[in-house]
Structures are given as C-alpha cells and as structure tokens.
PADOZA-556808 format. One record per residue (C-alpha): z, x, y; residue in one letter; residue number from 1. Coordinates in steps of 0.05 Angstrom, whole numbers, plus 5000, padded with zeros to 4 digits. Last residue first. Example, Ala and Ser with C-alpha at 12.3 -4.5 7.8 and 13.67 -1.06 7.14 Angstrom:
! PADOZA-556808
(site (5143 5273 4979) S 2)
(site (5156 5246 4910) A 1)
//
This chain:
! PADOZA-556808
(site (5097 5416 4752) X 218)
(site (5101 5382 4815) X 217)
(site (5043 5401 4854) X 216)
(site (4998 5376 4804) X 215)
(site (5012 5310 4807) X 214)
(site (4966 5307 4859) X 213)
(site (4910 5324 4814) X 212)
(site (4929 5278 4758) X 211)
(site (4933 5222 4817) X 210)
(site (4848 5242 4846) X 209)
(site (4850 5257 4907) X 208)
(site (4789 5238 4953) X 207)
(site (4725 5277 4972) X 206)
(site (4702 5218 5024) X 205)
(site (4628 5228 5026) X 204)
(site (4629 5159 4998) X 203)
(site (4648 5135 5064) X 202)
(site (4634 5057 5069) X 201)
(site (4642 5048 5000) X 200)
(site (4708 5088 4984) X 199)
(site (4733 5046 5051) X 198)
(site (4726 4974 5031) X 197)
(site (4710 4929 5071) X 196)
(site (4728 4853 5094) X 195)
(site (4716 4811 5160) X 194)
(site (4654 4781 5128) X 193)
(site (4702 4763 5069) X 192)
(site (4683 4789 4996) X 191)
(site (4736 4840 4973) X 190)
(site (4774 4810 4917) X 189)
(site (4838 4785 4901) X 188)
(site (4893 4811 4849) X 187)
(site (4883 4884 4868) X 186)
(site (4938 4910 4921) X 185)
(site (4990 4846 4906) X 184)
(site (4998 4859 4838) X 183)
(site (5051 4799 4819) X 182)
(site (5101 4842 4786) X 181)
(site (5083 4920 4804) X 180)
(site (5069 4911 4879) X 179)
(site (5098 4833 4899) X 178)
(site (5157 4859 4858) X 177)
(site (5167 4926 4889) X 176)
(site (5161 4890 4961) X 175)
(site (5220 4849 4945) X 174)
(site (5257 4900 4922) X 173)
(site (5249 4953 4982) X 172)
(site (5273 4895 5027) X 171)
(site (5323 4882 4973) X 170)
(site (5351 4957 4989) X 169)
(site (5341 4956 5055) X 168)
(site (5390 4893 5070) X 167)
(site (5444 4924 5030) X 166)
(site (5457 4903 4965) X 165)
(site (5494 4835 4930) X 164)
(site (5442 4812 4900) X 163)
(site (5373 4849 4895) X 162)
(site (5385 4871 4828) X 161)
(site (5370 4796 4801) X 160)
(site (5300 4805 4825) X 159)
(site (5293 4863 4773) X 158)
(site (5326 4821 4714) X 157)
(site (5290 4766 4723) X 156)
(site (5230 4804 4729) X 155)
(site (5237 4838 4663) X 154)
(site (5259 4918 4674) X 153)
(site (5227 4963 4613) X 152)
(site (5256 5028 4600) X 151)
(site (5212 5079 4567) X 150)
(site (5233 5145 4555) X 149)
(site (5187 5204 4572) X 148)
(site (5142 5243 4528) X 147)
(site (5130 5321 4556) X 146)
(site (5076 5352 4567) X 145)
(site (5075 5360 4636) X 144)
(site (5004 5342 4646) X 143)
(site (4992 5291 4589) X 142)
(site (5063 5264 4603) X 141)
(site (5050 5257 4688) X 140)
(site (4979 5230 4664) X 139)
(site (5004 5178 4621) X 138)
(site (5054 5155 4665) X 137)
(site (5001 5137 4721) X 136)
(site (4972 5097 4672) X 135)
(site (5031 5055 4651) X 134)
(site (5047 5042 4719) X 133)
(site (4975 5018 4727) X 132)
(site (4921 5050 4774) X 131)
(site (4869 5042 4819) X 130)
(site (4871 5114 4827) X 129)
(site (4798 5121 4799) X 128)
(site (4769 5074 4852) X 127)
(site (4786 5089 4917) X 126)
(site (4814 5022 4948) X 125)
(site (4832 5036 5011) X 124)
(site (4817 4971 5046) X 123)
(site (4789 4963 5114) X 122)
(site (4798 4891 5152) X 121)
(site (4748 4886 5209) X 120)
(site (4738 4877 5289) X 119)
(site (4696 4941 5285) X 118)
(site (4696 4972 5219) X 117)
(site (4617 4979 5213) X 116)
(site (4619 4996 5283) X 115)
(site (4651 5063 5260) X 114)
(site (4685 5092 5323) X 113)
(site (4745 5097 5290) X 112)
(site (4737 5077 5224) X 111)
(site (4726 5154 5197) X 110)
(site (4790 5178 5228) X 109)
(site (4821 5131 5184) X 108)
(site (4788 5148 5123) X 107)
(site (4809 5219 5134) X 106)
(site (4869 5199 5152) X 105)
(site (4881 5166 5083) X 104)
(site (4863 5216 5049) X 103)
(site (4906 5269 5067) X 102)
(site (4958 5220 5056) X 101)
(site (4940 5213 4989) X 100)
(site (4929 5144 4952) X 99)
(site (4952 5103 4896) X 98)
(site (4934 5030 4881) X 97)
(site (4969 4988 4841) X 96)
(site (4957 4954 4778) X 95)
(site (4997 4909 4730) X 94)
(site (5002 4936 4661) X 93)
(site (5082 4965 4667) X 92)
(site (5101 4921 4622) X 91)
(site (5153 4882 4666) X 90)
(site (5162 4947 4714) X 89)
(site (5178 5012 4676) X 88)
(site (5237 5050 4688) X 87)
(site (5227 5123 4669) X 86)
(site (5269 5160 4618) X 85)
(site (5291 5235 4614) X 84)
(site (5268 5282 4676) X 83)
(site (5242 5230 4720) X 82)
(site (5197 5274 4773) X 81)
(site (5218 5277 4851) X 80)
(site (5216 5216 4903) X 79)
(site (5275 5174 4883) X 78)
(site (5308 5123 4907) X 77)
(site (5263 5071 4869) X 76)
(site (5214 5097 4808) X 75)
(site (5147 5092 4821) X 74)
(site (5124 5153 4769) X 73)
(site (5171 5193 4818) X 72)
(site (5113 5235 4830) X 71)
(site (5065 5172 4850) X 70)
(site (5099 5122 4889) X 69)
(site (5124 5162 4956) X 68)
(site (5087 5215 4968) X 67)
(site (5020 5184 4941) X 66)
(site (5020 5129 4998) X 65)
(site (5010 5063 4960) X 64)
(site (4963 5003 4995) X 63)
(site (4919 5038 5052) X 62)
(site (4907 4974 5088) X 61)
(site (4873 4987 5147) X 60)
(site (4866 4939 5211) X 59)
(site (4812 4962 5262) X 58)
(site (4802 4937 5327) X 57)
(site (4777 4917 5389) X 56)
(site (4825 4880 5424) X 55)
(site (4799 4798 5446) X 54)
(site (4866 4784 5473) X 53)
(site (4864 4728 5423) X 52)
(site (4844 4779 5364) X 51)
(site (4901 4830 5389) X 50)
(site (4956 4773 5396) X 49)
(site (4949 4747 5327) X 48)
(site (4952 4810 5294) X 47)
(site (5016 4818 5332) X 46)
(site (5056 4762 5307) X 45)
(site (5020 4783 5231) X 44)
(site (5051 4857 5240) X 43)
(site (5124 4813 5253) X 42)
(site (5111 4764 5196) X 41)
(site (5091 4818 5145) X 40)
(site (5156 4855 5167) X 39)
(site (5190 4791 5164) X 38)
(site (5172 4774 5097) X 37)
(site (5217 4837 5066) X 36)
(site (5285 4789 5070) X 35)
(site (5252 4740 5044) X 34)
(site (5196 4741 4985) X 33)
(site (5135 4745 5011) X 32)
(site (5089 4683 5010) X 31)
(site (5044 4701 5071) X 30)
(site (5043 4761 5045) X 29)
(site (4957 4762 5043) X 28)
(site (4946 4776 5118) X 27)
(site (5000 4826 5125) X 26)
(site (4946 4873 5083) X 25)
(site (5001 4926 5043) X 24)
(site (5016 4987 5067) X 23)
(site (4985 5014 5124) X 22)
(site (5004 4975 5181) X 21)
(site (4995 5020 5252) X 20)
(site (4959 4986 5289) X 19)
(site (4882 5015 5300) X 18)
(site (4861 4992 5365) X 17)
(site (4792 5008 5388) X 16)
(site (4767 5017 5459) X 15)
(site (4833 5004 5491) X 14)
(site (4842 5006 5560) X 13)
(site (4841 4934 5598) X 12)
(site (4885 4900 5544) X 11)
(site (4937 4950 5520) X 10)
(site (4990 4930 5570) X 9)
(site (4979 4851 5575) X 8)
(site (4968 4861 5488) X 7)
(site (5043 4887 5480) X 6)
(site (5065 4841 5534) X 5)
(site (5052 4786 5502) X 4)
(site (5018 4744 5549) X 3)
(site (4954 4733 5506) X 2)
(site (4994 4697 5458) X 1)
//
C-alpha cells in the first residue's frame, strides 16, 4: 500500500495530514448499505495507505454540517425551512449530531499541530446539538412559532424509495438511514486510545448552539 501513489507523493513532506472526510468516521461503515459503501470504502483504501506510509495525521469526523441538515429540519432536496409538514424519520427519536461550519474549522485548525490529535480519530461531538429529529423540530416551532405537520416515513418504506432513482439519490438514501434509522453518529462510544473528542480537547471552543443557527432563517 505504500506504493500508492497518493502516499509516494505526500510521503517525504507532510507534517500532519488531515484528509478530507468529515462526515461520518469510514471506520464504523463497514456495513453500509451499497451504492453509498464505496465512499466509506474509497476514504478507508486511503486510510490504509497513510498509517502504512507511516503519515502523520489527523482523521475528523464532524458528523452533520449545519447547512445542510439543520434548516431544512433534515429534509432531502431541500436546504430552506418546510413551510406545511416535515417528514420525520421512523419516530424521529434517533440522534444525530449537528454542527456549524464555523465550527468545525475552528476545531480543525485546533488539531493541527495538537499532539494530542496526532495519529488519532477526532470526533465532533459538541454536546447540546447532539440532537434528535424530533428535537431539532421543536426548536424550529418554538422559534418560528408555528406547528408543523408530521409525516412519519417507516424504514421499509424509506429504503423502498431508493428503487428505481438515480445513483445519487440512493447514495443520499442510504446514508439517511445509517443517520436517522440506525444512528450511526452516537450509537458507540468514545473509549479507543486512538479516539477523542473535540468539545473536550478545546473547551474554549464557543460553538453554535442549533436554536441559534436557526436563527438566520426566520
């Protein structure tokens, strides 16, 4: 693996690597559902190479960037407000794990040279915006004031609207279900050697709270 000629270019310069993953920790999607695995394959492919080229580096999983989960109450295809009804996934208990961009650079920029981080897994996990769908539709109605519709989607009935659509689309599905149906972000804890999580490490972090954010779209 050490001939991959990602790691034969990066080898003899890099004083920390931080690959560019976000998202969800390769490392545990193992199991994903196909077509979506092969992004988790692909990151995992390189993961490989950087620990047997011997890289230092930093992996960080910042689970859900705000922008794209948290004013569309997690709604697919969408990235503004539900006006009406919101579609809720199974019943909408399972938590996620929100964060702001803003954030997450700033806990980035804080790994860096951290040697705390070095050769480590970093999870964003800041604590008030681990988060349920239900929750984060509570503080969109409490701020906007107005009650939205509930639509729950079973899991059969979610997976079965992956047939039959593009190959984004039940990429975008798959990785919806491991999120809100199986909660990938928070069903395991923190407790390797190779493990840490950010809020911890930098509790000088300021972060965003999700009623805040919200804010911007009233």
């Amino acid at each position: 693996m050490t001939s991959h000629p990602f790691i034969m270019n990066i080898q003899f310069c890099m004083q920390r690597f931080l690959p560019s993953e976000f998202g969800m920790d390769p490392a545990r999607m193992g199991h994903a559902l196909e077509p979506g695995r092969i992004t988790f394959d692909e990151k995992m492919e390189i993961r490989r190479a950087i620990e047997e080229g011997n890289i230092p580096h930093t992996y960080i999983s910042a689970n859900c960037f705000a922008a794209y989960f948290v004013p569309n109450l997690c709604q697919m295809r969408t990235l503004l407000p539900p006006k009406e009804k919101v579609h809720v996934y199974g019943d909408g208990n399972v938590k996620a794990i929100f964060v702001d961009e803003d954030d997450i650079a700033a806990y980035t920029i804080k790994c860096v040279d951290d040697p705390r981080a070095l050769n480590k897994t970093i999870y964003l996990r800041p604590q008030e915006n681990i988060l349920s769908q239900n929750e984060l539709i509570a503080k969109w109605e409490k701020l906007s004031g107005k009650v939205l519709k509930k639509i729950p989607i079973p899991i059969d009935e979610f997976l079965a609207s992956m047939k039959g659509t593009d190959l984004a689309n039940q990429v975008g599905i798959g990785h919806y279900y491991h999120i809100f149906y199986e909660g990938c972000l928070t069903n395991f804890d923190i407790r390797d050697d190779g493990e840490e999580e950010a809020s911890l490490l930098y509790p000088e972090v300021q972060y965003t709270r999700m009623d805040e954010y919200m804010q911007r779209y009233l």
